[in-house]
N, C-alpha and C positions, 0 to 999 in steps of 0.2 A: 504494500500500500504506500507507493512514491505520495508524499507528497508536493505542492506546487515550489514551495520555497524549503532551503535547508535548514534543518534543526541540528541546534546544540547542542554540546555533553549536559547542557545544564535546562535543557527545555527535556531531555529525557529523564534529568535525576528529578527535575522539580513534578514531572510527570506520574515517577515511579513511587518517588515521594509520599505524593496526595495517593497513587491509586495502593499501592503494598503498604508503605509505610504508615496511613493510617493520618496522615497530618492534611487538617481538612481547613485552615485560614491562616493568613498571614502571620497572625501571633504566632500558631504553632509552628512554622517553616520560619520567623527566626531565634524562636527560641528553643525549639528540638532540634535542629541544622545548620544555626546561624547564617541564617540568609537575613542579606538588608533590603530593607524597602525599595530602596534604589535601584538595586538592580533586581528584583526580581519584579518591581513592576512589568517589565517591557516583557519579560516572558511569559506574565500571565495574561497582559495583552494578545502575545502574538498566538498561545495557545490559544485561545478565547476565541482570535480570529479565524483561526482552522477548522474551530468546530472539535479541538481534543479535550475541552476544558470548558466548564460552567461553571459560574460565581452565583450564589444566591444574592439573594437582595440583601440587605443591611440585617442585622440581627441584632441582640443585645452587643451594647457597648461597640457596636459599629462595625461586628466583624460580618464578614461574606463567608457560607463558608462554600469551598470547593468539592467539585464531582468532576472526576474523568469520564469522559462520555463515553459510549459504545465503540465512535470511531477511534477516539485518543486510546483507548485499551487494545483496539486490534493493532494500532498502530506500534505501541508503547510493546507489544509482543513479538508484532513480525521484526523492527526498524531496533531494537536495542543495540543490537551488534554492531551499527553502524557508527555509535559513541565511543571518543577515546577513551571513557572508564572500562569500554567492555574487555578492553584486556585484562584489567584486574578480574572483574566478572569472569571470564575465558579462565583465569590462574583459581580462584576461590571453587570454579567449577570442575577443578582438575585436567583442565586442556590447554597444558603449555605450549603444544604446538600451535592452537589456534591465536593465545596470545601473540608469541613469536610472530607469528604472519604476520597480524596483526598491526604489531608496531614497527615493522621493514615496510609496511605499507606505507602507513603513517609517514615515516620518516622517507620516504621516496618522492610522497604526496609533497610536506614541504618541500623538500630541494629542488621540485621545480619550480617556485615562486620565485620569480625574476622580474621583478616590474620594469619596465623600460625607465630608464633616467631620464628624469625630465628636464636637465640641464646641467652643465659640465658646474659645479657650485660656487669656483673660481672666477665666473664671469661677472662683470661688473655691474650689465644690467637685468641680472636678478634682481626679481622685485621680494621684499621679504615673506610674502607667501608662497613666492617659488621657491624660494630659500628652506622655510618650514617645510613644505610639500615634499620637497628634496631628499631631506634631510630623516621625515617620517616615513619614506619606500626604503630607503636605504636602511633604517633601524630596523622595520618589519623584516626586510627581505634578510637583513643578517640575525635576527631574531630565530627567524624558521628554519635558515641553516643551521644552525646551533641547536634548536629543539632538534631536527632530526640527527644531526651527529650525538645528543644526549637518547634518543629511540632505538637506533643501532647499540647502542651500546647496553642498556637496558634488557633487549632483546637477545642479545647474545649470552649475557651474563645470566640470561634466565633458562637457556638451553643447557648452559655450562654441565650441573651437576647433572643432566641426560645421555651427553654422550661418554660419561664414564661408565 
């Protein structure tokens, strides 16, 4: 069950959260998980807007409380896998190998993030939004190189104690 725009590791925990874990309103998701308002607003937005996620109306003391829906449950069972905690998931479920895959994926997926440079940073008429622009492709992109040289390594060190 694709759906239309990509979900987060964290649209699937806040997912699994409310439907396994039993946590049904914001109180409880950041005081059982510490999740902040802030950010976990936009994810109960954008679930909301899929159709995986229902808010009640106001309730005492103002809270909403939440229901995963029909769809967000089939989704939340076929699409799990596709989150980077499912490697741990994959290791607590006894399949290192699937781990493994898992995060040589991962780490494959970043290294090829290469955003094209938006200009050589030395030029003088850089305006300082192209400067910042510049400056935030070049952080990311050397970012995701690094998560994926920290995945590779992760992932071999977890095959380690299988091939002896």
């Amino acid at each position: 069950m694709k759906m239309g725009r990509e979900h987060s590791a964290m649209d699937f925990f806040v997912l699994a959260t409310i439907s396994r874990g039993g946590l049904q309103s914001l109180y409880e998701l950041q005081h059982g998980v510490e999740l902040q308002p802030g950010g976990i607003h936009p994810v109960l937005k954008r679930l909301e807007e899929d159709g995986l996620l229902e808010r009640s109306e106001q309730q005492k003391r103002r809270r909403r409380l939440m229901t995963v829906t029909n769809r967000g449950e089939q989704f939340l069972d076929e699409e799990w896998q596709d989150c980077l905690r499912a490697a741990t998931v994959a290791i607590l479920m006894g399949h290192r190998n699937a781990a493994h895959d898992y995060l040589m994926g991962a780490a494959d997926h970043y290294d090829q993030y290469h955003p094209e440079s938006l200009a050589d940073p030395q030029r003088a008429s850089l305006s300082p939004v192209e400067l910042y622009s510049f400056m935030r492709r070049e952080w990311e992109c050397s970012r995701r190189r690094s998560a994926a040289a920290v995945l590779r390594v992760i992932a071999e060190k977890l095959m380690e104690g299988r091939r002896s």
